[in-house]
C-alpha positions in Angstrom: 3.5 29.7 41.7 0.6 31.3 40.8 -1.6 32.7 37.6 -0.3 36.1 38.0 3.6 34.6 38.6 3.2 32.9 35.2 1.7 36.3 33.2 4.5 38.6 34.7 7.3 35.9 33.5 5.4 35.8 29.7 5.5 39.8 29.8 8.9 40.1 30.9 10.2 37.7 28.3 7.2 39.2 25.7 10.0 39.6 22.5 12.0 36.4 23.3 8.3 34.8 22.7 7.7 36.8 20.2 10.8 35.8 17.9 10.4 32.0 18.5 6.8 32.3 17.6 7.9 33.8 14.4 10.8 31.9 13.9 8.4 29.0 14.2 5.6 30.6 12.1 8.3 31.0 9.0 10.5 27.7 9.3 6.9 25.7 9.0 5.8 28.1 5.9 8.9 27.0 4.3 8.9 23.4 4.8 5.6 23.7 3.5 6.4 25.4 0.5 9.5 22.7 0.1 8.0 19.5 0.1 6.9 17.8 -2.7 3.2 16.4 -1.7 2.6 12.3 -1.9 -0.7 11.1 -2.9 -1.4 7.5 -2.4 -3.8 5.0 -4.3 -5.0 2.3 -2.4 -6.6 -1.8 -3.8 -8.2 -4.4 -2.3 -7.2 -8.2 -3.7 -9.9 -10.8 -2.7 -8.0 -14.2 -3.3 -10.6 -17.2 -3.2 -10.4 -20.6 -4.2 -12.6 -22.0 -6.7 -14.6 -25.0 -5.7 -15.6 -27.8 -7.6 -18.8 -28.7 -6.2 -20.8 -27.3 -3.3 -19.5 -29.3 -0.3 -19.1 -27.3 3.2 -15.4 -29.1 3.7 -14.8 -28.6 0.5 -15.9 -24.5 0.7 -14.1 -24.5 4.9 -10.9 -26.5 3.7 -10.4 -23.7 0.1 -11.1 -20.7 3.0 -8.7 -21.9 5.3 -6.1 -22.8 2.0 -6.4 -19.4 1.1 -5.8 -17.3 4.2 -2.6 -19.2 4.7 -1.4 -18.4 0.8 -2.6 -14.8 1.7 0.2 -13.9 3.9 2.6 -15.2 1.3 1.1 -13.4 -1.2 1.1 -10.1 0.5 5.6 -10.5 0.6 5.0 -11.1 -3.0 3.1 -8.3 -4.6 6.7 -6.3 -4.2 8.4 -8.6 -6.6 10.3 -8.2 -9.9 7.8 -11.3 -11.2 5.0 -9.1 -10.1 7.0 -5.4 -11.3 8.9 -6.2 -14.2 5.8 -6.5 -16.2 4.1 -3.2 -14.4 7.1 -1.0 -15.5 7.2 -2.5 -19.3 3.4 -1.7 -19.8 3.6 1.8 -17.8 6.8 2.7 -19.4 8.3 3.6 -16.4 12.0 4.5 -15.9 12.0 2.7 -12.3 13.7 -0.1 -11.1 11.9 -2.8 -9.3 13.2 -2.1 -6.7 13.1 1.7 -6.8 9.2 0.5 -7.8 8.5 -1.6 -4.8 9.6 1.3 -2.4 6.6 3.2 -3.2 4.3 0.0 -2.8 2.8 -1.3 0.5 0.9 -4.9 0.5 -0.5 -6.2 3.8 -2.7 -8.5 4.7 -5.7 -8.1 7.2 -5.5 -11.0 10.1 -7.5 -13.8 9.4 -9.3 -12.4 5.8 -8.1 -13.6 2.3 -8.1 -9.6 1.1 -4.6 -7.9 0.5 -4.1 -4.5 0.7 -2.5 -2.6 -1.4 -0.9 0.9 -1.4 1.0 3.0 -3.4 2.5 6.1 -3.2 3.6 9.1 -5.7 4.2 12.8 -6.2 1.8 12.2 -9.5 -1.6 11.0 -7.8 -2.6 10.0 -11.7 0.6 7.7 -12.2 -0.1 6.5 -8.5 -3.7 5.0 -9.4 -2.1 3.5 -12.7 0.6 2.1 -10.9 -1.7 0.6 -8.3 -4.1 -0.4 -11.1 -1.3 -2.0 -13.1 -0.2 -4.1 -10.0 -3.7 -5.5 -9.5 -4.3 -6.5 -13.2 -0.8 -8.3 -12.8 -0.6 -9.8 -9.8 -3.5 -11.8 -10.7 -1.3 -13.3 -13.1 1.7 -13.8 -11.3 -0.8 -15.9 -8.8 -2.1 -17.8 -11.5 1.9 -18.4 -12.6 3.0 -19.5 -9.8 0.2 -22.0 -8.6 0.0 -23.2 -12.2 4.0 -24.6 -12.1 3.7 -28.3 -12.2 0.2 -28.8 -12.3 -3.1 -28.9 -14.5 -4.4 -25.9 -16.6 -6.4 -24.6 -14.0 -5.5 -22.4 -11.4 -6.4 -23.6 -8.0 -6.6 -19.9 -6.5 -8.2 -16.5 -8.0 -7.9 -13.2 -7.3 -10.4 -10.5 -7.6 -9.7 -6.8 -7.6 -12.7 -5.9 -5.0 -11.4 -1.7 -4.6 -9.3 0.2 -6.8 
């Protein structure tokens, strides 16, 4: 078939065209005009741990200790020890777990960072949220880590992008 096969066939069939290219035009104005938007807030978690004095095993052995907690602590950013205290300070009138739907954690492969994301129809409330979760899951680290052992927690977390 050739070029001048393909324009006689678009002619012929000009208002069949037509319609579905206004059909089309108006179906994607209203789902546009529908949908509520999402904005999302993004965090960076560095989690380290401290040494005690400035030995290389000591600095290679705390760097490979904390990309293995990493991965486990990316599962737990989404939990009601790590929400619970997020919704009482926000005041929000979510669940936990209607909470941890709008938050993603992952971890980068071989890094002790932690991603975080979260997502609202209030890009405000989104940052706080993601703010919020930050500022608490340092503690939740620090709470879990401390249970049965000294005062000191033997890994940190540093907010290093909000």
């Amino acid at each position: 078939m050739e070029l001048i096969a393909y324009w006689r066939l678009l002619v012929q069939n000009r208002i069949l065209v037509g319609l579905c290219t206004l059909l089309g035009f108006f179906a994607s104005v209203i789902i546009t005009a529908t949908t509520t938007p999402l904005y999302q807030s993004k965090a960076q978690l560095f989690v380290s741990t401290p040494a005690a004095a400035l030995d290389i095993s000591t600095l290679a052995t705390g760097g490979s200790f904390s990309q293995q907690r990493v991965k486990s602590y990316a599962q737990i950013i989404n939990s009601p020890m790590t929400l619970k205290p997020v919704i009482k300070n926000l005041e929000l009138s979510l669940t936990p777990e209607q909470l941890a739907e709008q938050i993603t954690s992952s971890a980068p492969l071989d890094t002790v960072l932690i991603d975080i994301t979260v997502t609202d129809a209030d890009p405000l409330l989104a940052a706080d949220i993601a703010n919020a979760v930050t500022d608490q899951f340092g503690k939740t680290v620090a709470a879990l880590e401390l249970r049965g052992m000294g005062s000191d927690s033997i890994v940190k977390v540093s907010t290093v992008q909000n």
